[in-house]
N, C-alpha and C positions, 0 to 999 in steps of 0.2 A: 077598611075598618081601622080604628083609632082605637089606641091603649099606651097602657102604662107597665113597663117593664119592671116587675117584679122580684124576679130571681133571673140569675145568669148560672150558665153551669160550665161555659168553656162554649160550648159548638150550638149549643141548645140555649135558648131564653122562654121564662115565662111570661105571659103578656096578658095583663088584666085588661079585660075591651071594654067598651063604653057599654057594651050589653050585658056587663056583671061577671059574665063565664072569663074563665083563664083559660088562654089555648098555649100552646105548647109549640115555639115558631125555631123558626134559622134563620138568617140574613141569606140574603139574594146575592148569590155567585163570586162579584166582585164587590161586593156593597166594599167601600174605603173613606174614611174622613178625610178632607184635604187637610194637610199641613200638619198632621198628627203621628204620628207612628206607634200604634197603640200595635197592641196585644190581642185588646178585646174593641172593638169600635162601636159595640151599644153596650151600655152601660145599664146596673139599678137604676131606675128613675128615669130612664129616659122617655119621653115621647115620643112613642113610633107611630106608626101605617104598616099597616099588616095584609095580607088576603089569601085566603084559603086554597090548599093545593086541590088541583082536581080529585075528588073518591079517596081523601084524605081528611084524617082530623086535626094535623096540623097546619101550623102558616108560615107565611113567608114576609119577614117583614125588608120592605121595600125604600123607606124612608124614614129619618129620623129626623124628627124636630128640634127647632135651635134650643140649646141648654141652655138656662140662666146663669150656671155655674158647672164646675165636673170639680173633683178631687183629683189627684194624678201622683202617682211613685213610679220612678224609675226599677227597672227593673234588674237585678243585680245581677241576674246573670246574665243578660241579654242587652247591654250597655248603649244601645243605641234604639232600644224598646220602653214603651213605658205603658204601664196599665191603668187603663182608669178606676178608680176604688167604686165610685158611685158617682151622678149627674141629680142635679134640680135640688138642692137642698137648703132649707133653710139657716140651720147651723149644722158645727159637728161636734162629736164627743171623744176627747179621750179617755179611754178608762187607765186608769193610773194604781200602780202598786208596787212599794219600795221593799216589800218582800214579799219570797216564792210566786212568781217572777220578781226579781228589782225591773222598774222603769227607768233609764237612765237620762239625767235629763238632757243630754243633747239628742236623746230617742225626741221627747218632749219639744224640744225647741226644732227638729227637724219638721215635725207635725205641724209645728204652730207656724213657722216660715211659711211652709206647703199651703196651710190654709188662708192666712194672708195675701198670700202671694195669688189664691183665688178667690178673694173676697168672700171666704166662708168662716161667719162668727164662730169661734171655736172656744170650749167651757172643757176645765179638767176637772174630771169624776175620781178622787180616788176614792179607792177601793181594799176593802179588807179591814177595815181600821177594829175590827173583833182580833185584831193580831195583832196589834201593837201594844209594844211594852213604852214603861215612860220615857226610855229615851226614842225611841219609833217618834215616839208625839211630837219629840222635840224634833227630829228630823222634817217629820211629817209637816211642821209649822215652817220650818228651814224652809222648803221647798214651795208652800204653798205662798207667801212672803215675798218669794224672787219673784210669780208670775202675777198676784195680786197688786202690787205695784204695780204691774204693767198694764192693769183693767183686764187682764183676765179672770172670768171669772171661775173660783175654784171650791168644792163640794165634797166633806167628805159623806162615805155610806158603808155601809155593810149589808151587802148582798144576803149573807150567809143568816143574819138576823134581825134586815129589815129596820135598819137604822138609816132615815131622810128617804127613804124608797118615795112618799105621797110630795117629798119636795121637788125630788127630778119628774115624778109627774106632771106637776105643775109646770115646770122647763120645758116638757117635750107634749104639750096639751095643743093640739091641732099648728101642730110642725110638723116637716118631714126632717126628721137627725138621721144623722151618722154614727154609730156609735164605733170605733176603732180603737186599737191597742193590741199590744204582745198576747200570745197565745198565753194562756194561764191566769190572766190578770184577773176570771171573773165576771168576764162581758155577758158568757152565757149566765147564770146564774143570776146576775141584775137584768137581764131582759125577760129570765122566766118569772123575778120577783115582780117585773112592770106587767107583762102577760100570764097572768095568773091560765092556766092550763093547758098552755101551748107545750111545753114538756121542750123546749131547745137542749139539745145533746151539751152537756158537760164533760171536761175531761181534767184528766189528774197531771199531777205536776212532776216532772220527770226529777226525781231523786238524784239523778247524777249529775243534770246539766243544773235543776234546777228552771228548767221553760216548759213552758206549758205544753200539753199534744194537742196539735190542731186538734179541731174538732170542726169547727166552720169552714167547708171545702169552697163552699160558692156564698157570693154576697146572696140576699135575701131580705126583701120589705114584708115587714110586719104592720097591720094596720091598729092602733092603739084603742082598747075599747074607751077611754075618755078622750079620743079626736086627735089625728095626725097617724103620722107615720115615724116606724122605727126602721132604717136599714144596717141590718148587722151584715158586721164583713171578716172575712177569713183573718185570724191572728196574724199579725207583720210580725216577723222575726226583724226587718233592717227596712228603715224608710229610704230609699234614694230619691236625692232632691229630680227633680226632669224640668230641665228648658227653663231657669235662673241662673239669668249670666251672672258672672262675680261682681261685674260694677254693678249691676242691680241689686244686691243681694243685701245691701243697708238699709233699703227701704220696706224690707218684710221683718227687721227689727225694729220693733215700736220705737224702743228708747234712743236708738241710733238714729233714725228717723226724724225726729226732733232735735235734733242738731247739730247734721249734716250739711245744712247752709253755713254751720259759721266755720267749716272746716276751712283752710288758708286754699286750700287749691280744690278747684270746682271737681276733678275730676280721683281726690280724695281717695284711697283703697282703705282707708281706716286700720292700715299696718304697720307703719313706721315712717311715715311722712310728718315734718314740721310743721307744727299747726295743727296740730289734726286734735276736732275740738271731743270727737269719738274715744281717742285717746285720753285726753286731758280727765272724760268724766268716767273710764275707768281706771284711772291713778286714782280718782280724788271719792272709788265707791259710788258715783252715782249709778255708773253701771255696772250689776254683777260679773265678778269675772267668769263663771259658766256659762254666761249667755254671750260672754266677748270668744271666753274658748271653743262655741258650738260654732258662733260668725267664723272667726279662724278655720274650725274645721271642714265647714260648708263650703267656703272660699276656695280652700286647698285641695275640694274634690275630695277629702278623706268621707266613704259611703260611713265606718262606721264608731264613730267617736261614742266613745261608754257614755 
């Protein structure tokens, strides 16, 4: 039997079958991806092969079909582990919120490497903007400014009152997204605003730290009543980048990325080398310095830059 992998919960996956019913499966003994060192090796969205245990209602799925794409973070405590977020997607989301939680933007720019770096179109949502005071706005333009120069595209909303809700519909209209970010940002609350009656668990915002309580333990596809798919996934506290060497890591910055050929030496680390034309255009502001201090960060293996 052939299905689509739904929800993961660790040891268990749910698996929509071509026959409509959801069974309730495990992977087969040593099922292992080559070359990967995951955590979890099927993934939301993935395309399995399933078959029925003997005098059992569960399955066992046996094969997983080639991915288009996967998301992927290292995993911070497990330094030579990496978990897949979710597989097959069209684009992904982050939802974004500069207070209770702050999103930081090398959080931001860690996300956008990551999805680059997997050819997955990625759009920032923020989130909250029924909290902003006038200078919030201005921050909030601050922020949206460094990414929208770069052709990302960015959205503000308000979950809480339903402000652009029918515009990210229109984004997410017979897609399968991603929707990702820090625990508290929000995410449930704009996907029960997109899913009017599905009821997704909300949680409050931890007064001392200020981060949100998990409340999403396992990733999870929703199917969107105006066409496509939503997969929400568990709040990330710290993205760790996985499997982007440092000399590659200029070319998952857009703006670096364009002009990285005229640097003096081909093989260029864009850090204190002469010539260095990465350099040159952030002395002269063409490139923001947060998005030069997250490259620096990323480079240097620091998991978790503010």
């Amino acid at each position: 039997m052939q299905g689509l992998v739904i929800k993961s919960t660790g040891s268990w996956y749910q698996v929509h079958g071509a026959d409509g019913q959801d069974y309730d499966c495990r992977i087969k003994g040593k099922f292992r991806i080559k070359g990967i060192q995951t955590t979890n090796p099927i993934a939301v969205g993935d395309q399995v092969e399933f078959e029925m245990e003997p005098n059992s209602d569960n399955g066992v799925i046996f094969k997983l079909h080639e991915r288009s794409n996967y998301i992927i973070r290292k995993s911070i405590n497990l330094s030579k582990q990496a978990q897949i977020i979710a597989a097959n997607m069209d684009q992904a989301f982050l939802v974004v919120t500069l207070v209770s939680p702050r999103t930081s933007l090398g959080f931001i720019d860690r996300f956008l490497v990551t999805a680059e770096a997997y050819r997955i179109p990625a759009t920032l949502i923020f989130n909250k903007l029924d909290l902003f005071s006038d200078e919030g706005l201005e921050v909030l333009a601050d922020y949206k400014s460094i990414y929208e120069r770069l052709d990302y595209p960015c959205y503000t909303v308000s979950a809480l009152e339903g402000t652009n809700i029918p515009v990210i519909e229109g984004l997410l209209k017979d897609k399968t997204t991603l929707f990702s970010g820090h625990s508290g940002v929000g995410k449930s609350s704009l996907i029960n605003a997109l899913l009017p009656g599905r009821s997704i668990k909300t949680g409050e915002i931890s007064e001392s730290s200020d981060k949100g309580q998990h409340t999403t333990t396992f990733a999870e596809m929703h199917t969107l009543p105006f066409g496509g798919y939503l997969i929400d996934t568990p709040g990330i506290r710290e993205l760790g980048i996985y499997d982007i060497k440092p000399e590659e890591l200029g070319h998952y910055f857009r703006e670096m990325r364009d002009l990285m050929h005229l640097c003096k030496f081909h093989n260029c680390r864009h850090i204190n080398e002469p010539g260095c034309a990465v350099l040159k255009a952030v002395e002269n502001e063409e490139i923001d310095t947060s998005r030069y201090e997250s490259y620096l960060s990323i480079y240097h293996g620091n998991e978790t830059r503010a």
